[in-house]
C-alpha positions in Angstrom: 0.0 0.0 0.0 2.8 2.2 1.0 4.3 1.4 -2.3 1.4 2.2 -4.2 1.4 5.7 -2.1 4.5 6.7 -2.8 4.2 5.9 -7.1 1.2 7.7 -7.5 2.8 11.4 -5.1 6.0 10.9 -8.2 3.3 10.5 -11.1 1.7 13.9 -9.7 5.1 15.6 -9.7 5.9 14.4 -12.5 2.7 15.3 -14.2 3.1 19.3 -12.6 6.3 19.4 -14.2 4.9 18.9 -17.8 1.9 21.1 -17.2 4.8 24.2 -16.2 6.8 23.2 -19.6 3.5 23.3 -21.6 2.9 26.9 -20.2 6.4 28.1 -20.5 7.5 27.4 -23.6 4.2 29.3 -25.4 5.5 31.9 -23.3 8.6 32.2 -24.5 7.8 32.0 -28.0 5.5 35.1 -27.5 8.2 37.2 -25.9 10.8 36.1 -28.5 8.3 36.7 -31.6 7.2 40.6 -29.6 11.3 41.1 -29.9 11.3 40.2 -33.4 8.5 41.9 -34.3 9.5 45.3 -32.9 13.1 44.6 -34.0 12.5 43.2 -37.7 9.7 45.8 -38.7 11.7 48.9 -38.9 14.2 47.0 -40.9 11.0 46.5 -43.3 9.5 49.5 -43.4 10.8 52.7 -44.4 10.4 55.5 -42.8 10.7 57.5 -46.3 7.7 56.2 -47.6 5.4 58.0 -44.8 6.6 61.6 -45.1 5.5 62.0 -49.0 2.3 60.0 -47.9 1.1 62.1 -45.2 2.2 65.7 -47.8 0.2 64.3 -50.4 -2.8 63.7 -47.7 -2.1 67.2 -46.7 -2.0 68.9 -49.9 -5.1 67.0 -51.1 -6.7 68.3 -47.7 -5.7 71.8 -48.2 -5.5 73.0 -51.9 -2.2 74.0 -51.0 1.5 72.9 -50.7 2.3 70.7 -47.9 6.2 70.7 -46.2 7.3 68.6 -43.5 11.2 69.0 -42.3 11.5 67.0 -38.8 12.2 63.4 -38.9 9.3 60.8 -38.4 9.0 58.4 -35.6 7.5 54.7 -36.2 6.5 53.1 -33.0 4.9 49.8 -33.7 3.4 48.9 -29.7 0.8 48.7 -28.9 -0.6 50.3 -32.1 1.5 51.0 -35.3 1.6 54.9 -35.3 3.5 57.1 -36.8 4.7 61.1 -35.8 5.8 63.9 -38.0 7.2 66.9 -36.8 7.3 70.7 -38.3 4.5 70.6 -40.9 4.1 73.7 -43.1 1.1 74.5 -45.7 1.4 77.2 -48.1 -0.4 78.6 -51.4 0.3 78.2 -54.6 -0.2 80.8 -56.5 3.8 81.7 -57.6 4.2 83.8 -54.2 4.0 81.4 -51.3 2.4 82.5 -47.9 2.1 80.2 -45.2 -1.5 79.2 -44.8 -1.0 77.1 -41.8 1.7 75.2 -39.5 1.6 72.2 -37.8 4.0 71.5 -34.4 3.7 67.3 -34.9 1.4 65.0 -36.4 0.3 61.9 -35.4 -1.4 59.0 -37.3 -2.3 55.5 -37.4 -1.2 52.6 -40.1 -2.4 49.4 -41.5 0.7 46.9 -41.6 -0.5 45.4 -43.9 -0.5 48.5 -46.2 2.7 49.8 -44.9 4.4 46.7 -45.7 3.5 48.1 -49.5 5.1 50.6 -49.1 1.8 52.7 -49.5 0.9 53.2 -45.2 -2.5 54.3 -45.3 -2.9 56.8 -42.9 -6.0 57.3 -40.4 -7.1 58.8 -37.1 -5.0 61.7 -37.9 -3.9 64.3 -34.7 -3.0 67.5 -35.2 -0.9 68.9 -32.5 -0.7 72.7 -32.0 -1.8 74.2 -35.4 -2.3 77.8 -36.7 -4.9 78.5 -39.1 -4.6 81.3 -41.5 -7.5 83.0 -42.9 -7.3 85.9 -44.6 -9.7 87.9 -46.7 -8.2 90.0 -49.5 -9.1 94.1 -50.4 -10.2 92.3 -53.1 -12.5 89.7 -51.5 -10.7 87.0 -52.3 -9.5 84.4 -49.8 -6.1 82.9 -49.0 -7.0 79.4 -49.5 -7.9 78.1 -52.7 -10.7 75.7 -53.4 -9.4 71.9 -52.6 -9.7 69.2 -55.7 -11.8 67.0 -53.7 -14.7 70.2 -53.9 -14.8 69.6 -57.4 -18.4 68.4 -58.4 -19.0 64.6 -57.3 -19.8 64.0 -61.4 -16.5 64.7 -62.1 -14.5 62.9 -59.4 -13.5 58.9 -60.5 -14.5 56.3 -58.0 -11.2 55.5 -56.5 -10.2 59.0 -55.3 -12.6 59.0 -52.5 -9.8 59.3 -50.3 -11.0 58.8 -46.2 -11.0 61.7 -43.7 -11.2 59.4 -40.8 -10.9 60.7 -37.3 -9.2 64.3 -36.9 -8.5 65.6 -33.6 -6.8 68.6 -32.8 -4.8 69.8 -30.0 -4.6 73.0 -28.7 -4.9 74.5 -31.9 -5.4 78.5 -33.0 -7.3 80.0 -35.9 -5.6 83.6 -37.2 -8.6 85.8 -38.8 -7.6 88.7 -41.0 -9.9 90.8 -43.0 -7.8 93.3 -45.2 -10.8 95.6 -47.1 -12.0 96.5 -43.3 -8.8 96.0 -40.9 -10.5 93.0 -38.5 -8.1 91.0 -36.7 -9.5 88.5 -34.2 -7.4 85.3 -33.2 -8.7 82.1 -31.3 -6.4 80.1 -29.2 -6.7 77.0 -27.8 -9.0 75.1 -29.8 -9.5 71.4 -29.1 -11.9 68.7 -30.5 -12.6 66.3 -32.8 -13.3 66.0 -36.9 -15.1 62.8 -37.9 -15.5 62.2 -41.4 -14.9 58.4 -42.5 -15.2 59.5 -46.5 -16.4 61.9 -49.0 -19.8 60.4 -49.3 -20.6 60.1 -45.4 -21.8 62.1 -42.6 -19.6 64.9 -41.3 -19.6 65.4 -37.6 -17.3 68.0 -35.4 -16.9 69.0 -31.9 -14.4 71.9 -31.4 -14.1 74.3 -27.9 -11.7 77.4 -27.7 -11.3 79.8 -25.5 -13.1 83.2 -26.2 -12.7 86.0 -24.7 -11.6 84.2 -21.2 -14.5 82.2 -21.9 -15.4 78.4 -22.8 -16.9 78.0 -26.3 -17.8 74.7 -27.7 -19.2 74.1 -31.6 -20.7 71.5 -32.9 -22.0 71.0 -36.9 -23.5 68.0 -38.0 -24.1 66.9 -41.7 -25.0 64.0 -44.0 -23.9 66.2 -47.2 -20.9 67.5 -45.9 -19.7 67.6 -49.8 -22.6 69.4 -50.6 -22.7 71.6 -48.3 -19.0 72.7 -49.1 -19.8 73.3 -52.7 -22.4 75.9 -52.2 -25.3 73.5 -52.4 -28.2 73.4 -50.1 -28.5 70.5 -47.7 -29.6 69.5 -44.0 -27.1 70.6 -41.6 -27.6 70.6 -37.5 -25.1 73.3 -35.8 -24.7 74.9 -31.8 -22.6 77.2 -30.5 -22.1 76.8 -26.6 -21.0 79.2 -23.6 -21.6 81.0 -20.4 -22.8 84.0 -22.4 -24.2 83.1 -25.7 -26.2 80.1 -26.5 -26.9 79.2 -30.4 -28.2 76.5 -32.7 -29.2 76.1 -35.9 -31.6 73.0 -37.6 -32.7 72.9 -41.2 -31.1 73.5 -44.7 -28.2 75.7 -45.5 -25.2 76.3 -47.9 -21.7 78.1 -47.4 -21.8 79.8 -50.8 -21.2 83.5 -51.7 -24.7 84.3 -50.7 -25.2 82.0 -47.8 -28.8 80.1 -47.7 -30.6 79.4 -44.1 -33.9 77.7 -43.4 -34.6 76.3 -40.4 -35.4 76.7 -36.7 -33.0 79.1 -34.9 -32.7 79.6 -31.1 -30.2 82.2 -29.7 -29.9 83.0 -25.9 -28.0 84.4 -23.2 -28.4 85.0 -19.2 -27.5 88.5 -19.3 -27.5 90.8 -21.8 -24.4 93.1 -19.9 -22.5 90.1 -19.8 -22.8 89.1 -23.2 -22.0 93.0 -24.7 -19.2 93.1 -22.1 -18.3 89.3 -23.8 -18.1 90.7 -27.6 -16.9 94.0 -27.1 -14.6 93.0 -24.3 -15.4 96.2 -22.3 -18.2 96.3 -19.3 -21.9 97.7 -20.2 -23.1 98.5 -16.6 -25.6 100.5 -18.1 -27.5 97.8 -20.0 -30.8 96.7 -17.9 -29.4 93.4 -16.3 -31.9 90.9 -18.2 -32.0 87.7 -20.2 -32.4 87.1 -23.8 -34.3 83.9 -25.7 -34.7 84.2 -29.5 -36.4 81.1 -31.3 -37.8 81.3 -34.8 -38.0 80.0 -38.4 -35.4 81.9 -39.9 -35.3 82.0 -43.6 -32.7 83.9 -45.9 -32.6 85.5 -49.3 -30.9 87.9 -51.4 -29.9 90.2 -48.5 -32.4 88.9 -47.0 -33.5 87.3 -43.6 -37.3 86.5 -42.3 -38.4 85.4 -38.5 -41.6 83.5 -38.5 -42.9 82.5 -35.3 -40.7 84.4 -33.8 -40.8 84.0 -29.7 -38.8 86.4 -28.1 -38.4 87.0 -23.8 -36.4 89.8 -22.6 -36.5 91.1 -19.2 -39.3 89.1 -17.8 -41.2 90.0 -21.3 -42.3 87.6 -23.9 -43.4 88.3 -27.2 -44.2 86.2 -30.4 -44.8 87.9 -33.8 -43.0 88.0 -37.4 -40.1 89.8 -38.9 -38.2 90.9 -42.0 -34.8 91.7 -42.3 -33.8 93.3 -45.7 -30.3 94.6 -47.0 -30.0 95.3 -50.6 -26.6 96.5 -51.8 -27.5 99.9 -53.0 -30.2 101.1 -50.6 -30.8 101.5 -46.9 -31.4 98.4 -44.8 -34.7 97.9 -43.3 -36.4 96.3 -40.4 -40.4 95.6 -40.8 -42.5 93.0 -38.8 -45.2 92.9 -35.7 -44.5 91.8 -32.7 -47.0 91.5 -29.7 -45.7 91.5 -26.4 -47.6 90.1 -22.3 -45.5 93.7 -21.0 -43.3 96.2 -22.2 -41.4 97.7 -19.3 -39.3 100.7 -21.0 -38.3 102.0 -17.3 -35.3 99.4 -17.1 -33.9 101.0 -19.5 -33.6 104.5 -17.4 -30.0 103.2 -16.0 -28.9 103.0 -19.4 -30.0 106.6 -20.2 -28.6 107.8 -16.6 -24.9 107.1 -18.0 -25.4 109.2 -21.2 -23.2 112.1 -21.5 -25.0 115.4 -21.3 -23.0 117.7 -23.7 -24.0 117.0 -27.3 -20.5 117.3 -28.3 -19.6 114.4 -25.6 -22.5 112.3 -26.5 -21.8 112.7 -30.0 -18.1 110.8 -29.1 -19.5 108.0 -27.0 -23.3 107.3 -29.1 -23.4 106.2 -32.6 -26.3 107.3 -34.6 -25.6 105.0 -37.3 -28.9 102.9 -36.5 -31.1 106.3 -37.1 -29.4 107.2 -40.3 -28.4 104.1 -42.1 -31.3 102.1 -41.0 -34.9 101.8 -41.7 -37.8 100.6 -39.4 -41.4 99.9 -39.5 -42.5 97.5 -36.8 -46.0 97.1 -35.6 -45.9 96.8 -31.4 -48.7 95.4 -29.6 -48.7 94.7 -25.7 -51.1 93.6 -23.0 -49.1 96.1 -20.4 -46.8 99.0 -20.9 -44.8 100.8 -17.9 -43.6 104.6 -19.7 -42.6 106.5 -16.3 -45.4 106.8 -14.0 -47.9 105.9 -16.7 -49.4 102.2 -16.6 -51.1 101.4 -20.0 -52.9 98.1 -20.9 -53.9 97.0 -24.3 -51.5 99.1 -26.0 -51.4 99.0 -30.2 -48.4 101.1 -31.2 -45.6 101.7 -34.3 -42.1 102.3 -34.6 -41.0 103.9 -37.3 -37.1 105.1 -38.0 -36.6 106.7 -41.8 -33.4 108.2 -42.9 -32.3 109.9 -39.4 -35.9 110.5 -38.5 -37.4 108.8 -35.9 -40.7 108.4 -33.8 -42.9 106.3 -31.5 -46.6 106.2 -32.2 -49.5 105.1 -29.7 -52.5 104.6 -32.0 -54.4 103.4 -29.1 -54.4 102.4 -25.0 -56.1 102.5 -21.9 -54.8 104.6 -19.4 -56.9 105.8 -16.0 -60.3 103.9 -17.3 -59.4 106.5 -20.6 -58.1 106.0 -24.2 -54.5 107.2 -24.7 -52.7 107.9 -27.9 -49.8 110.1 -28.7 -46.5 110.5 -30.7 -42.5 110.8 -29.5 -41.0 112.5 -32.6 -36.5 112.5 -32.3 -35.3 115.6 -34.1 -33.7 114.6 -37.4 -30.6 116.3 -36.0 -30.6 113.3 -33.6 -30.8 112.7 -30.4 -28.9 114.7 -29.2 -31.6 117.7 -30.2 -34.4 115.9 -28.4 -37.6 116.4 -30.2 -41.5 116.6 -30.0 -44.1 114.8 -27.7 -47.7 114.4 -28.5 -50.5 113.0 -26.0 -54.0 113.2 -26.0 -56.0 111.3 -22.8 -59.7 111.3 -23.8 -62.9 110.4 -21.3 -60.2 109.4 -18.3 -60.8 109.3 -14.4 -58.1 111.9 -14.2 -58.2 110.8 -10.1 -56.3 107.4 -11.3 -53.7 109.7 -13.0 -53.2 112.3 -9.9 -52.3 109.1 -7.9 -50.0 107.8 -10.7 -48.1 110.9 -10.9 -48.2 111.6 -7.1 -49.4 115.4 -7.2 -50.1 117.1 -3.5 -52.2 120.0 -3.1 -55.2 121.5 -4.6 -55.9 119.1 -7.6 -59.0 118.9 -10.2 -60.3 115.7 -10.4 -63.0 113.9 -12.7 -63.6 112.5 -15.9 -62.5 114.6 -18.8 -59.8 115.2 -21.6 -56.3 116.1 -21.8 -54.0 117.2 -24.3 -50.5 117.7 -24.2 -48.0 118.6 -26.8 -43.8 119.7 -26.1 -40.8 120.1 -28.0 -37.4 120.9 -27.1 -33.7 120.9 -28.5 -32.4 119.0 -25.2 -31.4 115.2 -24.9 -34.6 113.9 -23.3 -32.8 112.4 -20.3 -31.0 115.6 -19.3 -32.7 118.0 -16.9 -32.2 120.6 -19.4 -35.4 118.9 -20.8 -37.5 120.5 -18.2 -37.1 124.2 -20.7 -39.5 122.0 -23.0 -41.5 124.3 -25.1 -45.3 123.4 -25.6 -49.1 123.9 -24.7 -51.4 121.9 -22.2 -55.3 121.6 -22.2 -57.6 120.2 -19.9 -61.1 119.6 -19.8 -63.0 118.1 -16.9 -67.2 117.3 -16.0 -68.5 116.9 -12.4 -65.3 116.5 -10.7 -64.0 118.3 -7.4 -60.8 120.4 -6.4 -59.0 118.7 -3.5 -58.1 120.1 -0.5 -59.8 123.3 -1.1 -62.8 124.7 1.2 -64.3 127.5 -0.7 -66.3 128.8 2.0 -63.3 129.0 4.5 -61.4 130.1 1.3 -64.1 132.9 1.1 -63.8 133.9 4.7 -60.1 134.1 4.9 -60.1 136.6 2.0 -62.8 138.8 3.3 -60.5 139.3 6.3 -58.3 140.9 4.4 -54.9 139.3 6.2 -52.2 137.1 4.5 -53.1 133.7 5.2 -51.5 129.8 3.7 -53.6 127.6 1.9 -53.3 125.1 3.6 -55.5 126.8 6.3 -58.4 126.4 3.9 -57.6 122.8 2.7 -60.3 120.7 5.1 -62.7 120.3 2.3 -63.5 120.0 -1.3 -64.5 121.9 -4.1 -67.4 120.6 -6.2 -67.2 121.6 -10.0 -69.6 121.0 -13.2 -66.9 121.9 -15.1 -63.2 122.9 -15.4 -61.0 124.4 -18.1 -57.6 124.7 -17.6 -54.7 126.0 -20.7 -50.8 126.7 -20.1 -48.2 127.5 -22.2 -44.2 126.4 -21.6 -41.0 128.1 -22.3 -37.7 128.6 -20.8 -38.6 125.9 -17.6 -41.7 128.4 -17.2 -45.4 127.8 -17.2 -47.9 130.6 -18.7 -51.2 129.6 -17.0 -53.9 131.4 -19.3 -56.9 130.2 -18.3 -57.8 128.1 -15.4 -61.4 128.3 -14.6 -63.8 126.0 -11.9 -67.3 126.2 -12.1 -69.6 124.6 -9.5 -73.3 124.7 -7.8 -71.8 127.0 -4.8 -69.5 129.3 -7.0 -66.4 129.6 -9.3 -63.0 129.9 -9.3 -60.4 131.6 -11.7 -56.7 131.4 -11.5 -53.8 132.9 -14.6 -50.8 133.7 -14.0 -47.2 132.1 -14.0 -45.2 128.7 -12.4 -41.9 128.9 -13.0 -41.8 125.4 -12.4 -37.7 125.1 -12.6 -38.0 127.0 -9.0 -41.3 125.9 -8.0 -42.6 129.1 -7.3 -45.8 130.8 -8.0 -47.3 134.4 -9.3 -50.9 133.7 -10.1 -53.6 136.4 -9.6 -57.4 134.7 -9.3 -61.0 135.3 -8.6 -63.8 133.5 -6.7 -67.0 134.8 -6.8 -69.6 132.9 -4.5 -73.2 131.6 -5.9 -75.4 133.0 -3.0 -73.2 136.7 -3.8 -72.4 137.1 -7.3 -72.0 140.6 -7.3 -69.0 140.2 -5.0 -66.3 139.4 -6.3 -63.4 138.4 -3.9 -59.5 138.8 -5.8 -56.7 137.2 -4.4 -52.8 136.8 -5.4 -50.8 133.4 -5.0 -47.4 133.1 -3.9 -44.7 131.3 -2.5 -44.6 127.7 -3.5 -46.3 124.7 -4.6 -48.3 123.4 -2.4 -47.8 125.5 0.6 -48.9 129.0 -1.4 -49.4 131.8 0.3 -52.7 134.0 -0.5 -53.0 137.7 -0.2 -56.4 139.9 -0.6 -56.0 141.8 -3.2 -57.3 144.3 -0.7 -54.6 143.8 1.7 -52.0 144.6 -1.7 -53.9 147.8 -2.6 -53.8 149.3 1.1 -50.2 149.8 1.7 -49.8 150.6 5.5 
């Protein structure tokens, strides 16, 4: 038994032994072959053969002349790959201009193909180029038009020479446009170029650094060929950062007179970042507000339309239609509607707070380029409005800017249970002249409008009219507006003057003593009607005619406000119903609302 033991423990040995050789010697032979292999293949291949190969790929790329002067490197593990260093690209037109340089290439090889002598080349990385593109006085462009844009007709059936995969690294695009003096460069652009042949879809993903800001583009397209050519064809592109959002979906072409139609969407969070963003300068006078654009966009000959156009701004939202238009030898023009929820024009009032006051100053920091080299017509509709005080609901109004005139038109709103309409005409000298403002309030609860406005004191209430009409040759936002120029009519039934006892009114005059006001301001004046008409000039108010007339007497004021001081110089007359043949005369002074009345009896007798 013991025997029997001890023969079957020396077959077991035996057997490990044979089962360690079987597993070493494949081993071996893998290690010795990996030697070989990485020894043997460079001895094979020459490295001569891949620097014309990847020149010609280049040049049938580019439309240019490819150069490479640094020495390649094969490495054969893991992956046969090959590296080319100091790669130049330049025209080839007789003068040559560098178009683009390359700091090192790397590519993938098929063996198999390399063992040729013909290594085709794919999943190409381009390390660290510079892009050149440069627009001529002329209008003609640096690079010239690749053989591979040819028409697909005239193209044979073997040349459809693979893309593959590009990637590029940390790359930088140089844009120069000679006729106007633009020079913008983009550094460090990264992504990826995937193209597996002519005939197949075209997808890139590129981010750069903008401003000291991420950007990321994408374009996606089936007919990338097409496309190229000047052709229309379905293309899907996005444009991604913190400040700007964009994308594009539908058909286009990159001919001479680009061709859009499609769904367009452009946003941003903040309209003072993004202006601060292009123009690389802050804009803390823009209203702090968010931006959403999405339409159909369609484009012509210098043309562009926006149906179903939805637009939000500043809490606002609008949808409507527009039509862009720029022909070569007349003025641009903007027409369209566009119906607003709310219009809220008093965010802008920071904006107009940083204007420069001097003309001269304003003149230096404000283009008017938009008033004289651009037309508008555009048809505004809005559910709200805010303009100042003023709160206005169902609001139908115009814009209209022709050839450095300009003006704002109310056809119609509701204002203070009322209709409203009126006109803001710009002087054609600009807007730095200021210009001309119409309003006419018809059948209004002119009480709503007194609380709007916030007016203190003696004031006519009721329903009635009102017309107002001022022009001056100041910047609207300057306080040299106030010297405005104009005429102001109002027109009132069955209201009542506030704060004003006529009785005690009555009494205090008869007295004959000096007296505020105020002291006669614990009651109301009931009126059947009231005219009022002033005249301004030179921060002055001419009050002509002011006249109350109710069941228990009337009133008459004229005189003059110099509103720039808030003083007052008015000389008036009240003449009670149960005496009519006395009438009491009175002069107001002092200020707004604490005026001071004196008898005219108490001016005549001169103690």
């Amino acid at each position: 038994m013991t025997r029997k033991i001890l023969h079957m423990m020396g077959e077991s040995r035996l057997w490990s032994r044979l089962r360690r050789r079987h597993f070493l010697w494949p081993a071996a032979i893998g290690i010795v072959l990996a030697v070989g292999y990485n020894a043997a293949l460079p001895l094979v291949i020459s490295t001569t053969d891949v620097r014309p190969t990847m020149e010609r790929m280049l040049d049938a790329w580019s439309g240019g002349k490819s150069r490479i002067t640094g020495e390649p490197n094969i490495r054969f593990w893991p992956n046969p790959t090959l590296t080319l260093y100091g790669a130049t690209i330049e025209t080839t037109d007789g003068t040559p201009r560098t178009l683009a340089r390359i700091g090192s290439i790397t590519a993938a090889f098929s063996l198999v193909s390399a063992l040729r002598g013909e290594p085709a080349l794919e999943d190409i990385r381009l390390i660290e180029p510079v892009v050149t593109l440069e627009r001529g006085i002329d209008g003609t462009l640096n690079w010239e038009r690749p053989r591979w844009l040819a028409p697909r007709e005239a193209k044979a059936d073997n040349d459809d020479t693979p893309f593959g995969d590009i990637t590029i690294e940390n790359g930088r695009l140089q844009v120069f446009d000679r006729a106007t003096n633009y020079a913008r460069e983009f550094p460090g652009i990264s992504g990826t170029v995937k193209w597996p042949s002519f005939a197949g879809r075209l997808n890139a993903q590129l981010s750069s650094m903008i401003g000291g800001q991420a950007v990321s583009w994408a374009l996606a397209c089936d007919e990338p060929l097409t496309l190229l050519a000047g052709r229309n064809t379905t293309l899907k592109t996005s444009l991604t950062s913190a400040p700007l959002n964009f994308s594009f979906e539908g058909v286009g072409n990159l001919s001479m007179k680009p061709f859009a139609s499609g769904r367009l969407q452009v946003s941003t969070a903040s309209l003072p970042a993004l202006a601060a963003w292009f123009e690389g300068a802050s804009h803390e006078g823009l209203p702090e507000s968010s931006f959403d654009l999405s339409a159909n966009v369609t484009t012509g000959d210098a043309t562009l339309k926006l149906d179903d156009l939805r637009l939000a701004i500043g809490g606002a939202t609008a949808t409507g239609v527009l039509d862009v238009v720029a022909p070569a030898n007349d003025t641009p023009r903007v027409e369209g509607t566009l119906a607003f929820d709310r219009i809220d024009l008093n965010g802008l009032q920071p904006l107009f707070a940083q204007l420069p006051v001097d003309p001269e100053e304003l003149a230096r920091h404000m283009t008017e380029a938009f008033a004289r080299t651009w037309r508008v017509d555009v048809r505004l509709s809005t559910q709200e409005a805010a303009i100042g005080p003023l709160r206005l609901t169902d609001v139908a109004a115009g814009v209209m800017v022709d050839h450095g005139r300009a003006s704002l038109d109310i056809g119609d709103s509701t204002y203070a249970n009322g209709r409203l309409s009126g006109r803001l005409v710009l002087s054609e000298a600009g807007l730095t002249r200021g210009g001309k403002l119409e309003l006419a309030l018809k059948d209004a609860d002119l009480a709503a409008a007194v609380a709007d406005f916030g007016f203190t004191g003696p004031v006519p209430t009721g329903r009635g009219n009102v017309n107002l009409d001022l022009a001056t040759d100041h910047p609207f936002w300057t306080p040299r507006a106030a010297d405005a120029s104009g005429r102001l009519t109002l027109s009132l039934a069955n209201g009542r003057l506030s704060e004003f006892d006529s009785d005690a009114f009555s009494d205090l005059v008869r007295r004959g003593e000096f007296f505020s006001l105020s002291q006669a301001g614990s009651g109301t004046f009931d009126f059947q009607r009231a005219d009022i008409e002033a005249r301004f000039s030179d921060g002055s108010a001419r009050l002509n005619r002011a006249t109350f007339i109710g069941p228990t007497g009337s009133l008459s004021v004229n005189g003059v406000i110099p509103y720039r001081s808030g003083s007052l110089a008015l000389a008036g007359t009240f003449t009670d119903a149960t005496n009519a043949a006395q009438r009491l005369r009175f002069f107001v002074g002092g200020s707004w609302p604490n005026a001071v009345i004196s008898p005219l009896s108490v001016l005549g007798e001169p103690n």
